[in-house]
C-alpha positions, -999 to 999 in steps of 0.1 A, spaced: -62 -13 154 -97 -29 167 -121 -43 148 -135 -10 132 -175 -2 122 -187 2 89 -184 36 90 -148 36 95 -132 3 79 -108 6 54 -95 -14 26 -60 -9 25 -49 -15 -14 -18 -22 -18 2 -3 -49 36 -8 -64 62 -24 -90 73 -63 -78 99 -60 -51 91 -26 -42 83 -37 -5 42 -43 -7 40 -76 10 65 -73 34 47 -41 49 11 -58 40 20 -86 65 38 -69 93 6 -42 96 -17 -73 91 -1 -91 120 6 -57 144 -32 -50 139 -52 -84 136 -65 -74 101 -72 -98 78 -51 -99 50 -61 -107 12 -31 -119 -14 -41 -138 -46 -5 -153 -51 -8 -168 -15 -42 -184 -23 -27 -195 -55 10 -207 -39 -9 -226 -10 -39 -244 -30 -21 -250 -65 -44 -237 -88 -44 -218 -118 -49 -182 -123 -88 -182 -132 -97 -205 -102 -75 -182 -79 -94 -146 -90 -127 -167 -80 -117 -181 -43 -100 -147 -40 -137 -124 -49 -156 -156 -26 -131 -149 4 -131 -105 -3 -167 -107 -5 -169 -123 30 -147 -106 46 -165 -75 33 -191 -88 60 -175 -83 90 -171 -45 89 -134 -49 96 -103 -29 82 -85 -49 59 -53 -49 36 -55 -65 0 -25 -72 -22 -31 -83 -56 -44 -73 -91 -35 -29 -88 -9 -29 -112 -36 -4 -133 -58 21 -126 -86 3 -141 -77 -22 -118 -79 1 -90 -112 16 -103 -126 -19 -99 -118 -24 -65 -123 6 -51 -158 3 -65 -168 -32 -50 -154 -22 -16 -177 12 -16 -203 -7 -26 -199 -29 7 -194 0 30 -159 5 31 -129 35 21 -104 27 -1 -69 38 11 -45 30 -16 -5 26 -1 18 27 -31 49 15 -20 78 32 -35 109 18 -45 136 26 -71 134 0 -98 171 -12 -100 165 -18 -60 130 -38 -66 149 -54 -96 170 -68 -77 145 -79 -48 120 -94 -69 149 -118 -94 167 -125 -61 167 -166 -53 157 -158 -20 125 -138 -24 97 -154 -8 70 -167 -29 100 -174 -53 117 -151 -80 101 -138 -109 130 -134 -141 143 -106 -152 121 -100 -184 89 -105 -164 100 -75 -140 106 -52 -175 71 -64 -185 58 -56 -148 70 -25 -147 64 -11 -184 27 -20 -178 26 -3 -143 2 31 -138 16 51 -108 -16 60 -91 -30 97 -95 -37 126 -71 -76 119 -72 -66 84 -62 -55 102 -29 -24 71 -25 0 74 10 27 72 -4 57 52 17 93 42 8 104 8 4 133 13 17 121 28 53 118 12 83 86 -4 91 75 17 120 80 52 97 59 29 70 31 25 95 29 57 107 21 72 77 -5 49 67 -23 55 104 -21 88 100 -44 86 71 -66 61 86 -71 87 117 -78 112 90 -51 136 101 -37 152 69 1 161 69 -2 200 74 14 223 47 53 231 49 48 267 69 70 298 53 103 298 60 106 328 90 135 352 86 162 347 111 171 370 134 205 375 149 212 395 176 243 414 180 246 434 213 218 460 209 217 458 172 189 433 158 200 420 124 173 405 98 190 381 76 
């Protein structure tokens, strides 16, 4: 992906329950397409600070990055649809299209992901993935998410999420045509 006009950059938003798979796809398309990349809990991880200070640094750097008319993918506060609402309105308001990606992921499998030792970023505990999840809204249908599996390969992942940035719907499963045996001379419909 080049650096795209106005009229076509995206904000990709990314969507799902911790340990579904968001920030592993967020920075493998980041780094395959040279987008910038936007997650609070980096900013927060690499500088120290507290929650507060990190939403502030993390509206400065969206807000510039707005500037350059570039496609972008942002990870952080989507866990609502209020919270959705919110930043699909500041991003319009600077030009862009939302594209929300909710990555999908069965819970026991993102469980497990997100308490696991070895998670980068570190683990969160066990009751802080219930609370996550009770207080999760699944996007809606006017919300228009691309919807990807966790659990897919990377290149499948991606190749979803282009074709919505090229704008090429998935076409309608067609009706199922009757098959047709032959037999000899005699055609049999099944």
């Amino acid at each position: 992906m080049k650096p795209s006009t106005s009229a076509a950059a995206h904000v990709i938003i990314m969507v799902g329950i911790p340990g579904a798979g968001k920030t592993t796809f967020a920075e493998h398309f980041a780094d395959t397409f040279k987008a910038p990349y936007i997650n609070p809990s980096d900013i927060s991880e690499t500088v120290g600070i507290d929650a507060d200070t990190t939403e502030k640094v993390t509206q400065l750097l969206f807000g510039e990055l707005l500037k350059t008319s570039r496609t972008l993918v942002y990870e952080g506060s989507t866990f609502t649809k209020d919270q959705r609402t919110a930043i699909t309105k500041f991003i319009t308001k600077a030009g862009y299209k939302p594209l929300i990606v909710w990555v999908q992921t069965e819970p026991v499998e993102a469980k497990r992901r997100a308490t696991s030792s070895q998670k980068k970023g570190g683990a969160i505990s066990s009751a802080e993935f219930n609370e996550a999840l009770a207080s999760f809204e699944p996007p809606t249908a006017n919300e228009k998410p691309v919807v990807i599996s966790g659990k897919h390969t990377y290149g499948t992942q991606a190749k979803s999420v282009l074709k919505r940035l090229a704008g090429i719907t998935p076409e309608a499963p067609k009706p199922e045509q009757p098959k047709v045996q032959r037999s000899g001379r005699n055609i049999i419909v099944r």
